[in-house]
N, C-alpha and C positions, 0 to 999 in steps of 0.2 A: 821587145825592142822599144817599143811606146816609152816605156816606165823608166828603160834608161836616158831617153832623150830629156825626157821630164825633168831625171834625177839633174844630167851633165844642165841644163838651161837654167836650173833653180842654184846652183851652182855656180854657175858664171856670171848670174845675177846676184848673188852673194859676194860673190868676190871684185863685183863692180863697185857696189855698193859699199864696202868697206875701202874701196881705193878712193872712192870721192872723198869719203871720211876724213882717209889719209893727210887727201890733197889740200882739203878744208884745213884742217890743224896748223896741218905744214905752211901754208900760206900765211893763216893768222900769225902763227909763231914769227915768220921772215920778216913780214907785218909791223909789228910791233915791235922788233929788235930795231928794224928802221928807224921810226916815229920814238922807241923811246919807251922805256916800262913805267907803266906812271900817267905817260903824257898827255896821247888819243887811243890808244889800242893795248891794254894792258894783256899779258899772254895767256892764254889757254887754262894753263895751270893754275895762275893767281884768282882767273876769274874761277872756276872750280873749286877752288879753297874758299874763295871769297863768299860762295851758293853753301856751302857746308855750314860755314861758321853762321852764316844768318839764320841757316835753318834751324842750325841746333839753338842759337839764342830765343829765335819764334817759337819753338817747339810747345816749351811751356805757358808761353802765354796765351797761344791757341791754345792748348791740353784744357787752359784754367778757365779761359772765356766758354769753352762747351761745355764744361761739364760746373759751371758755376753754382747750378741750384744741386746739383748732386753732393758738391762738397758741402756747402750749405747746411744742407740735410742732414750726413754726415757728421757734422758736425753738433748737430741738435741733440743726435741722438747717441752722438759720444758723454754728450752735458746728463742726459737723461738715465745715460746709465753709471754713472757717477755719483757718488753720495756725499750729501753737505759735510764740511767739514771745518775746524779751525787752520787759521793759513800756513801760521810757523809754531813750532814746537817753542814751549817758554822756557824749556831749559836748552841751550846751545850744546855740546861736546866741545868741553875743553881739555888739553894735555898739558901734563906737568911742565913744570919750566924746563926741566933737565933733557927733554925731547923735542929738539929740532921741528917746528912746523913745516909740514912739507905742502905741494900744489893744492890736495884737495884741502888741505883745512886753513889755509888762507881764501881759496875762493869763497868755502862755508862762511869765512868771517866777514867777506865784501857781501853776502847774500844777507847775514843778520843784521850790516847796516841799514840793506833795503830794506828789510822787512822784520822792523822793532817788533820783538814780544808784544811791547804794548797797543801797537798797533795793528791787531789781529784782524783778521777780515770777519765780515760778518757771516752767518752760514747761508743767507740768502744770497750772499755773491758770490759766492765763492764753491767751485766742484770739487772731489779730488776723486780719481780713480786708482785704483790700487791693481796690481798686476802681479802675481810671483813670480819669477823665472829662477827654475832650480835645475841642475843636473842630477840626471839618477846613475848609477853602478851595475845596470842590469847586461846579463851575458848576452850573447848572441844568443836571441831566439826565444828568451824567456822574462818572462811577465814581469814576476815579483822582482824587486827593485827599492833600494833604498835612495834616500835625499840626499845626495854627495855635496850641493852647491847650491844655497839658499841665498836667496836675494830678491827682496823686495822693492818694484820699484814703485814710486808713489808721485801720483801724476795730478801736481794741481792746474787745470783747463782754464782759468781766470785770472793766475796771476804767472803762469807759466815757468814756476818751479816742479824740477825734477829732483826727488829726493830717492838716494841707491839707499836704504838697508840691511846691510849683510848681516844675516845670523851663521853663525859659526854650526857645524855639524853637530857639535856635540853639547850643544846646551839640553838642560834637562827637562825634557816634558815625557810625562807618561805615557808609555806605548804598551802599557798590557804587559809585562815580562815582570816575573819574580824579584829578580836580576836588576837591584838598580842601577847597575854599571849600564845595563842594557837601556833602562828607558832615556832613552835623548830623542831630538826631535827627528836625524837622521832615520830613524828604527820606524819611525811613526807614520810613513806613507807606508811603508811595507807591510807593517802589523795590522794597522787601523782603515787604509786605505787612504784617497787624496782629498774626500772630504773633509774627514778629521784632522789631516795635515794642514790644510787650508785654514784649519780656523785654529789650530796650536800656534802657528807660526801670527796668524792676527792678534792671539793673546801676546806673541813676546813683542813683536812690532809695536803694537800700538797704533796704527796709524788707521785704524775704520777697517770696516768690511775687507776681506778679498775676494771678489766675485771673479777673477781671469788670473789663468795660469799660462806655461809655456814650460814647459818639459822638452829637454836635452838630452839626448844619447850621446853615449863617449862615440860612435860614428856622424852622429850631426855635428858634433862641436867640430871635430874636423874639420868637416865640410862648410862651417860658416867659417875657421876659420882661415880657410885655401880660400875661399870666395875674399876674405880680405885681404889679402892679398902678402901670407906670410910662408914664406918658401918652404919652410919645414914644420906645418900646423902640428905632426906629430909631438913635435919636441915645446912646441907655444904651448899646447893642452897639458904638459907635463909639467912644464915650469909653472903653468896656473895651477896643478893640481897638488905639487908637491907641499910639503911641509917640514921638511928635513932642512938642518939649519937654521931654525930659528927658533928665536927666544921663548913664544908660546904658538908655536904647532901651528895648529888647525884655527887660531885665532889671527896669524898673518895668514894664513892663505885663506880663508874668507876674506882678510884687511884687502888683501892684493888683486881676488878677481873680482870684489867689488868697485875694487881703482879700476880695473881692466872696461869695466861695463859702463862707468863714467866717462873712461874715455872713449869709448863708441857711439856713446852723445856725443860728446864734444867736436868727434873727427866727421861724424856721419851725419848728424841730423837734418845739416842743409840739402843733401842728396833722397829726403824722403820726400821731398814735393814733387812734382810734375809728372812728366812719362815715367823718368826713372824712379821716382818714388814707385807707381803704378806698380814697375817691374820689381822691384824689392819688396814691396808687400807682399805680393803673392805669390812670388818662390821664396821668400822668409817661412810666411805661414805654412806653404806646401812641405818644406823641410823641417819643420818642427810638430810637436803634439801639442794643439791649445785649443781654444774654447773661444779665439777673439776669431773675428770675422773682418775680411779686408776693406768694410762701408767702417766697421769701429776705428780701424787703425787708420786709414784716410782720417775721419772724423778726432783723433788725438792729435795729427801731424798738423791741421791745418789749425785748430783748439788754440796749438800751443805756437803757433806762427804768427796768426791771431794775435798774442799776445806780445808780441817782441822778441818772443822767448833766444837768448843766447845760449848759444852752444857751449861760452869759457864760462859765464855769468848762470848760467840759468840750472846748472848742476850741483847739487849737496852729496858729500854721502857722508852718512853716519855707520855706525855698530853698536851693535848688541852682544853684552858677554861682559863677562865678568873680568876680563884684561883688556876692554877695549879704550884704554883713556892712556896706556902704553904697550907698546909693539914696537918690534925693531920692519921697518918697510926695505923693500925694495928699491932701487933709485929710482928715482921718479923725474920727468920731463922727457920721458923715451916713447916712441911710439909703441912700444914691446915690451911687453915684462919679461921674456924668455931672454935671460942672462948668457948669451954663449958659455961665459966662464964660467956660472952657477950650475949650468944643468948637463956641462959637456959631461961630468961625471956619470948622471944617471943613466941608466940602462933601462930602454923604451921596453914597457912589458904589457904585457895584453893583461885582460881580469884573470884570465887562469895562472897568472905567473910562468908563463913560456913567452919568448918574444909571436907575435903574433903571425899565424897561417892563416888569416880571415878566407884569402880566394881560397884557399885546398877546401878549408872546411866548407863553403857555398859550395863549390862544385858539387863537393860529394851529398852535398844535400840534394841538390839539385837532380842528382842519379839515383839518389834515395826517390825522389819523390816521381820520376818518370815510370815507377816498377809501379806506381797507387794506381788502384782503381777507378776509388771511390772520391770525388772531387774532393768532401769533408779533408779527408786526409791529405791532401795538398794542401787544401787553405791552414789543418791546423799549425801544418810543419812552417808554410812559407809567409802566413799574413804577418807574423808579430817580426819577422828576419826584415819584411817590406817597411814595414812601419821605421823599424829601426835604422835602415836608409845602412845598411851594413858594409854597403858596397864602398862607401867613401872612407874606408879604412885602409883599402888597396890602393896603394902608392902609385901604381901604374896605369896612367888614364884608359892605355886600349882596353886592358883587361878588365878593369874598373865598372866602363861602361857595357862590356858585353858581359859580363854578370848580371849587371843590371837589366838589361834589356832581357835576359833568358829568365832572371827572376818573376820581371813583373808579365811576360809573356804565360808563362805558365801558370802564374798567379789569375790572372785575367782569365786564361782558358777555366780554368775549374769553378768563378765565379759563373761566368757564360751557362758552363755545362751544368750546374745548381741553378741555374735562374735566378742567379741576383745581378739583376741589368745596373741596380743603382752604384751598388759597392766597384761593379765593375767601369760606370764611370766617373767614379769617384778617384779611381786609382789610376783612369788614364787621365785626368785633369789634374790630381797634383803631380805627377812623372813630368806632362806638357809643362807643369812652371817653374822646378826643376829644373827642364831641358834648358828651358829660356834663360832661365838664372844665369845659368853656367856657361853656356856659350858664349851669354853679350857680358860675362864677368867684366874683362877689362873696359870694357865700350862703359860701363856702370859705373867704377870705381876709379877710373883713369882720369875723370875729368868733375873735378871739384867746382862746385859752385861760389862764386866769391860775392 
């Protein structure tokens, strides 16, 4: 009887409580409709938008006053892990007259204004950090994997040029095979492994060292691109991957998603400072396979902020190949390369050539692997599935996420039960930034910086 009286008091104190609330609002609201919105008593609501909008404007500039000597630093040891280099290329990329200039090789021409051949930087001023980010072909579940999407991006810290180099699949460097049809550079992380790829791809580049990478699974590409915000990423990743239709292959769709990666500078890179930078770093990184570290990428963002760096100005890209001075492009000044009309034709197909069952097949893995015993045999079936973020293949968010949740659930158990505490939280901190990612998607990309 006690515990109901407790209950019924805390109760009616509750609902006192929320009546004054009421009463309060209400009054102000009557309030200020009187006197005048504007006048002396502006309403409830305006003042509550008005506490939002401030807060979000202050956000970053607290974020940057606290954490000042961190970027700083950051920033030191972005410079330090960069290697000297010259500032601009002495030969430009230019195209016949008979080919239309289109967006990116007008801006490259307002950049070689800036920055005369002749007036190259010296190597003590000047950093440049070099990064690959390539897509691989690899199935659900399994290791070996070729270089589908090669692209180099080249980061100078001191005068805050971004140069994309796209190398085409199929240029030729020796991968070990008989078969010279076989040896291209595509064949060369699979045959030789990613070191070796790392330094073929710096011999066709040119551009210094590559010490950082970023690897792409056809289910991360997805998943970054639903995070930006394109309704059908299935069909976005297809019209980037295709090559049907055009004049030379596999030399415009390297041209096109290397356009595609320019313009994700261009659209995003005011959105990598402050909180939200924070939260895109590290569910970036958490979704992808790389070797950079979120104090390096901090320390690039603020490098190249540092510098004036523009978003329209501060992007070049070139190519590499043997047709790359004529190609037929894409339209360009779209925020999308996925053509309705170009790609309504193709027919979406998974790597096995069937349209894709991803959930049936997890499932049943997943019933596979509830029979194991022995932990090994769970991690061997389910780490490389985890890694590959497979889940973001499945169209339907309920289902999506509870794959996800019983993958890395089970995954987690069998580290625990093997006694690897590290790996296990390893796996619950990138899933946590992941979560984060995804959730605060729109709150991240809805509200551009101007």
């Amino acid at each position: 009887m006690l515990k109901h009286r407790r209950h019924r008091r805390l109760l009616l104190r509750s609902m006192g409580g929320l009546l004054l609330v009421f009463l309060g609002f209400a009054t102000w609201d009557g309030l200020s409709a009187l006197t005048g919105v504007g006048n002396y008593l502006p309403p409830p609501g305006l003042v509550a938008d008005g506490w939002w909008r401030w807060s979000v404007r202050n956000l970053d500039t607290s974020y940057r006053s606290m954490f000042r000597r961190q970027i700083e630093r950051d920033v030191r040891a972005a410079k330090q892990a960069a290697h000297p280099a010259a500032g601009v290329d002495d030969v430009p990329i230019a195209l016949p007259m008979h080919v239309e200039p289109i967006r990116a090789f007008t801006v490259a021409g307002r950049l070689l204004d800036r920055y005369p051949p002749d007036s190259a930087f010296s190597d003590s001023e000047h950093h440049r950090l070099n990064v690959l980010v390539y897509g691989v072909d690899s199935r659900l579940g399994h290791e070996r994997a070729r270089a589908d999407a090669i692209h180099l991006v080249s980061i100078d810290l001191d005068t805050g040029l971004v140069e994309v180099v796209s190398v085409p699949r199929g240029l030729y460097s020796n991968a070990g095979y008989k078969d010279k049809n076989s040896n291209i550079i595509a064949n060369v992380l699979a045959s030789r492994g990613r070191e070796r790829f790392l330094r073929s791809v710096e011999k066709i580049c040119d551009k210094g060292p590559i010490s950082y990478y970023i690897e792409i699974g056809f289910s991360q590409a997805i998943g970054i691109l639903e995070l930006l915000g394109y309704k059908n990423p299935a069909l976005e990743l297809q019209a980037l991957r295709t090559r049907r239709g055009f004049q030379y292959g596999d030399v415009n769709r390297s041209y096109n998603q290397g356009e595609f990666i320019c313009l994700l500078f261009r659209k995003y890179f005011p959105l990598l400072t402050g909180v939200k930078g924070e939260v895109l770093i590290r569910g970036g990184l958490a979704l992808v396979e790389s070797n950079l570290t979120v104090e390096l990428c901090r320390g690039i963002v603020y490098a190249l902020e540092k510098t004036g760096f523009s978003s329209v100005d501060g992007v070049r890209h070139e190519m590499r190949g043997r047709f790359r001075k004529r190609f037929v492009n894409l339209p360009s000044g779209v925020d999308t390369t996925a053509d309705e009309k170009a790609v309504s034709n193709l027919r979406y197909k998974s790597l096995h050539g069937r349209r894709p069952a991803v959930a049936a097949r997890i499932w049943r893995l997943l019933a596979r692997c509830r029979r194991y015993r022995k932990p090994e045999s769970v991690i061997r079936r389910l780490e490389r599935v985890v890694e590959q973020h497979a889940w973001l293949q499945v169209p339907v968010a309920d289902e999506r996420w509870r794959l996800r949740d019983s993958l890395v659930a089970m995954l987690g158990r069998a580290y625990l039960v093997r006694g690897d505490t590290v790996k296990y939280q390893a796996l619950k901190s990138r899933m946590h930034e992941e979560y984060v990612l995804f959730k605060n998607r729109e709150r991240l990309f809805s509200l551009q910086r101007k």
